[in-house]
N, C-alpha and C positions, 0 to 999 in steps of 0.2 A: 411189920409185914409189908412189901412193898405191892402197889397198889398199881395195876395199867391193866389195858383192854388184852384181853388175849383175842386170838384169830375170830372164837364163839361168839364176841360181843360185836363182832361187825356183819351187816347186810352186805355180803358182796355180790349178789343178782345182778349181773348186767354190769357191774363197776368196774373202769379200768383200776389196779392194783396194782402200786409199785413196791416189790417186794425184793429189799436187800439179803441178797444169799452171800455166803464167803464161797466163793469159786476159786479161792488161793488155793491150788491145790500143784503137789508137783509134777513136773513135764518131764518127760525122758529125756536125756542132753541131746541121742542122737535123732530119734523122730519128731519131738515134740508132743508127742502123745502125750494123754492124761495116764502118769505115771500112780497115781492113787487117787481112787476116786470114794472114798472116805466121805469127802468135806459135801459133793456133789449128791451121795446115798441118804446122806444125813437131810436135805433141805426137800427129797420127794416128798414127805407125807402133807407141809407145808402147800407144796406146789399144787396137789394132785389135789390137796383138799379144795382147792381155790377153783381150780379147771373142772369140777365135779360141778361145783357149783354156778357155773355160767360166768363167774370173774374173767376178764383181758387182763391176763397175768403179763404184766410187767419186769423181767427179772433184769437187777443190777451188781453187777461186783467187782474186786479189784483182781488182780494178775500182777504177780512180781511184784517189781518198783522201779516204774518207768519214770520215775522223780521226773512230774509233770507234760514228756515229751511222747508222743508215739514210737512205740518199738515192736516193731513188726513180728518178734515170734513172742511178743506177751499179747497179742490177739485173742481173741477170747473164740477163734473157729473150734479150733481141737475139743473146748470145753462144751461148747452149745455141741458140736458130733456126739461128743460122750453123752451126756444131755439127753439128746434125742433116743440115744440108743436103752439110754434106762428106761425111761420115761415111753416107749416105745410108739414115738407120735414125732411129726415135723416139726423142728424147733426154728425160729427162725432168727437169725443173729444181725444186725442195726452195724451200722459204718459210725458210728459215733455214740453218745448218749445223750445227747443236747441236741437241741438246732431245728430249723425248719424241715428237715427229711423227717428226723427221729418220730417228729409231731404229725407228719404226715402218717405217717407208718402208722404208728399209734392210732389215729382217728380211722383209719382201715381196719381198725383189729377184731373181728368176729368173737363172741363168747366161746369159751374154751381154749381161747390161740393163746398162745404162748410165746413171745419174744425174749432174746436176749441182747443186754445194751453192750454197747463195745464197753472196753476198758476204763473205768471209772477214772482210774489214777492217770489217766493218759492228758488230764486238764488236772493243771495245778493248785486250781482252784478246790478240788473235792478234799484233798489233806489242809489247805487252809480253813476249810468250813467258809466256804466265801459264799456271804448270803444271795448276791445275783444270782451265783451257780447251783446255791440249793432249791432258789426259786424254781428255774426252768426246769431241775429234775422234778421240783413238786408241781409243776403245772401237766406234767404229762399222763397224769392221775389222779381219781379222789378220794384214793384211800394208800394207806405207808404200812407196809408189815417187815416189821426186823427178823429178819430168822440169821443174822450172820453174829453169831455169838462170839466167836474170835473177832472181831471188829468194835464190840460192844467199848472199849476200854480208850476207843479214839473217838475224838468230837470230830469227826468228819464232815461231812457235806451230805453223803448219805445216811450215815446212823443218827449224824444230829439237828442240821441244818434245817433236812426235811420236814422234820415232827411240826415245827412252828407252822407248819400250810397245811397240813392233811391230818385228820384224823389219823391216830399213828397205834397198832398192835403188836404183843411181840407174838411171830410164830410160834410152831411146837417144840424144834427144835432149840431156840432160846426159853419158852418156857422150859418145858424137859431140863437146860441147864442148870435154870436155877431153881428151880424146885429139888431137885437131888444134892445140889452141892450146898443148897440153903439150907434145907436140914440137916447136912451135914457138921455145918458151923454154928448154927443156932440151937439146932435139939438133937445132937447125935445119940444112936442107940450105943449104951458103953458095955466094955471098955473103948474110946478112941482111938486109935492107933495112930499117928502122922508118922509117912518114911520121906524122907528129903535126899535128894543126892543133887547132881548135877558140879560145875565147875566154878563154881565164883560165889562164896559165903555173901559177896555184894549185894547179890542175884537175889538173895533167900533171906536177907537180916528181917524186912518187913513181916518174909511169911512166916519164919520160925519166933519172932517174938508175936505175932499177932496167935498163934496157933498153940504157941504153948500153953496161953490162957484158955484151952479149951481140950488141949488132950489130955491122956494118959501118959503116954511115952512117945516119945518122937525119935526114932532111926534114921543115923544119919548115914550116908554113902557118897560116894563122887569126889570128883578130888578137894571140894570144901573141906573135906576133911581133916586135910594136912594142915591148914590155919588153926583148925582147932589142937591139932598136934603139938605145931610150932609151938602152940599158948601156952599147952602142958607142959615146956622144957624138952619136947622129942626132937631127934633128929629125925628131919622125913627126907631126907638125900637129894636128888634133882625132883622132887615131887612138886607138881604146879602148887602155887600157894599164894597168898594176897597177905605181907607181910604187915602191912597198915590197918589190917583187922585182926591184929590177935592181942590186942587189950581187949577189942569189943568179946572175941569168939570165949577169952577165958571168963569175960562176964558171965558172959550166956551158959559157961559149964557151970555154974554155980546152982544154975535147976537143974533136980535130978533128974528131971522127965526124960533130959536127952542122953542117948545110946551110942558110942563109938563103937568104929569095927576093933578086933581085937587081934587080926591077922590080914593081910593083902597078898596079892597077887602084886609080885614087882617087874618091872623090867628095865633092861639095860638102854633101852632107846622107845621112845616113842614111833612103834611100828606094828604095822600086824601081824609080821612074825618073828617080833625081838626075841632074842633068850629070856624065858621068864622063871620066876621060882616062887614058894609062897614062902613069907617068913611073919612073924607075930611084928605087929607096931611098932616095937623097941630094935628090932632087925632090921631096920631097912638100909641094905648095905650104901657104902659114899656112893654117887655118881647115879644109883637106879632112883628108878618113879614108880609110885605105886599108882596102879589102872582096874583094878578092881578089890573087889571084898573078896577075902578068902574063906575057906569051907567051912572054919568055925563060928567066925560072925554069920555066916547064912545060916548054922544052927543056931544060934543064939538067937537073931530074930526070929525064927518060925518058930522057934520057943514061945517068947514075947508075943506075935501074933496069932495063936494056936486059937486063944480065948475074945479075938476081938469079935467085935460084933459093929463097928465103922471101923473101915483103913484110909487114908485120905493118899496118894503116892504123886509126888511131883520129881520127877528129876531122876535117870540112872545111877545104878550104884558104880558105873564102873564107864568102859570107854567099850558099848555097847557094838559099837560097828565094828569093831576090832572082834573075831569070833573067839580066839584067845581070851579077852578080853574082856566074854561077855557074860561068864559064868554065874558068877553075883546076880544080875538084872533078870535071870534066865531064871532064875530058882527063886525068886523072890514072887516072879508074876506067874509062872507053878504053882506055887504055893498060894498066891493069894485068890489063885481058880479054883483051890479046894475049899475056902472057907463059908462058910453059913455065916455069912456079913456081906455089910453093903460096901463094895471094893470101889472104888472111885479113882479115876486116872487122870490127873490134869493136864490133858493137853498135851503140847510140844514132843520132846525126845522120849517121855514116860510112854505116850499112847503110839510114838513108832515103833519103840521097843516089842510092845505089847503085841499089836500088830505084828511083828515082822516074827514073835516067836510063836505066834497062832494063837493065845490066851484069850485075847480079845472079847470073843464072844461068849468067854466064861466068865465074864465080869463085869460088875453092874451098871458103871458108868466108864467111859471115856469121853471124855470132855474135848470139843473141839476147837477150842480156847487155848493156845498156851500161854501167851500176855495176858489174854483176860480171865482165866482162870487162875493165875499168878497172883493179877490184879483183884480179883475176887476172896481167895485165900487170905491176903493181905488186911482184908477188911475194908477196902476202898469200895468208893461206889463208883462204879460204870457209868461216863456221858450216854451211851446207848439207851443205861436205864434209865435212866436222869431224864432224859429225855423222853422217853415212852412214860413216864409216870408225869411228868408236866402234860403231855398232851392230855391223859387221864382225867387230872385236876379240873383243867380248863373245860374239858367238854362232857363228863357223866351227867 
């Protein structure tokens, strides 16, 4: 059981609190506005608990990947606006995150006020974990709360660096993660379900061999597929595929647990409105790709998942953005808002899907991690946690 301070176990009356939130969140190409504010809804309870309680909330995070330089529309204004507007108080945003202003600011801060630090990633020093730079961020506070659970999975400067200076807790939001996804992996209610899709068997060998020791049946979807096709002697036609993993992929068929689609959705060109047709696995005419799961493998799974009672879903069954295209992924997370089980969404393209087909709030978790819930899956351990459980050790 892994063992650190949650938010309860710290005195924050009066204490400045520097609290890393994931504000990675997307921008509209043409206004720059905050295009989904998801990652931002997620770190309020964190926030608000802190500002209730008389804390000088500190908030820090990254934007895009300005690979060490300032770049003017990954500014973190739009984000502190939106901010302000949830949160429905003056938020105020810092011209840096270091330095003699930042610290000025800081020592002005009234209990309740809320600041937000410019662009973390904008100093190169925060993705090297460069201890000067974790200092100066840990001197602007004397207390550290991780609530950015998608970042958990990097030794940064702020998920890791920090912890060595301050007293360090994880928020709710990062509790919340792995509390759900931990019993997920460690004592699931069965049957288990795992559904895998996504584009690159590469992507997924950690988590499908670390997960099959722990499910029932594992569904697979996405164009990973087709390696595993290849492995079986199929012809899968122009269908994307990773030809150097199909000794590993025909390994991996040798447990039963895992499930192919048994028919596709094909098309003549990678496009959103190529000519398409469904044909069974064995049909995939010369020249087409296959872009999603077809109507029978979506019965066959909701066969399979009728009786589960955990579903773990990482990754689309199909080429989602594409509406054509997006059939499969569309009936799956349907289907998985009808079940009496604990549905669980890791992160990335799985929890856009889910979102963008309204399901969302019919299921138990989405996870705001997709590295680190990937990385979590896998069975690895998170520097994030790694580091909230040393400062633990050192100071209970």
């Amino acid at each position: 059981m892994q063992k650190f301070f949650t938010l309860k176990d710290l005195d924050v009356r009066g204490k400045r609190v520097l609290v890393r939130v994931d504000f990675n969140v997307p921008l509209d190409k043409k206004t720059n506005e905050v295009a989904d504010d998801k990652r931002i809804r997620e770190s309020l309870p964190t926030i608000e608990y802190l500002a209730e309680r008389d804390a000088k909330v500190i908030l820090c995070s990254h934007l895009g990947r300005p690979d060490g330089k300032v770049v003017d529309n990954l500014r973190m204004g739009m984000i502190t606006a939106r901010l302000g507007q949830l949160l429905n108080k003056n938020i105020k945003k810092l011209d840096d995150c270091i330095g003699d202003s930042v610290r000025d600011e800081v020592a002005r801060m009234n209990k309740k006020d809320i600041i937000l630090l410019e662009n973390l990633r904008f100093h190169p020093e925060e993705e090297a974990n460069d201890e000067t730079f974790s200092r100066k961020l840990a001197e602007l506070a004397e207390l550290y709360v991780n609530d950015a659970f998608g970042t958990c999975h990097r030794a940064h400067a702020s998920t890791y660096g920090v912890t060595k200076y301050l007293k360090s807790a994880a928020g709710f939001l990062v509790e919340k993660e792995l509390r759900v996804m931990g019993k997920a992996l460690e004592d699931p209610d069965k049957p288990f379900m795992a559904i895998l899709g996504g584009a690159k068997i590469s992507d997924k060998i950690q988590v499908i061999e670390n997960l099959l020791k722990k499910v029932d049946k594992m569904l697979l979807g996405g164009a990973m597929i087709f390696t595993f096709y290849k492995a079986q002697g199929k012809d899968v036609g122009a269908s994307k595929m990773e030809d150097e993993y199909a000794d590993l992929a025909k390994k991996l068929l040798q447990n039963k647990k895992i499930m192919l689609p048994v028919d596709l959705v094909v098309a003549g060109k990678f496009d959103a409105d190529a000519e398409s047709k469904i044909v069974d696995v064995d049909g995939i005419p010369g020249g087409w790709m296959g872009l999603d799961i077809g109507p029978k493998t979506i019965g066959m799974y909701e066969e399979i998942l009728k009786n589960a009672k955990t579903v773990l879903w990482s990754g689309p069954m199909g080429v989602f953005e594409f509406d054509k295209f997006a059939n499969g992924t569309k009936e799956i997370a349907r289907f998985l808002s009808t079940l009496k089980a604990a549905t669980i969404i890791g992160g990335g393209d799985s929890a856009a899907a889910v979102e963008k087909f309204g399901f969302a709030g019919k299921l138990t978790h989405i996870s705001t991690g997709g590295g680190a819930s990937l990385e979590f899956f896998e069975g690895k351990k998170l520097p994030g946690m790694e580091a909230l459980e040393e400062s633990y050790r050192q100071l209970r």
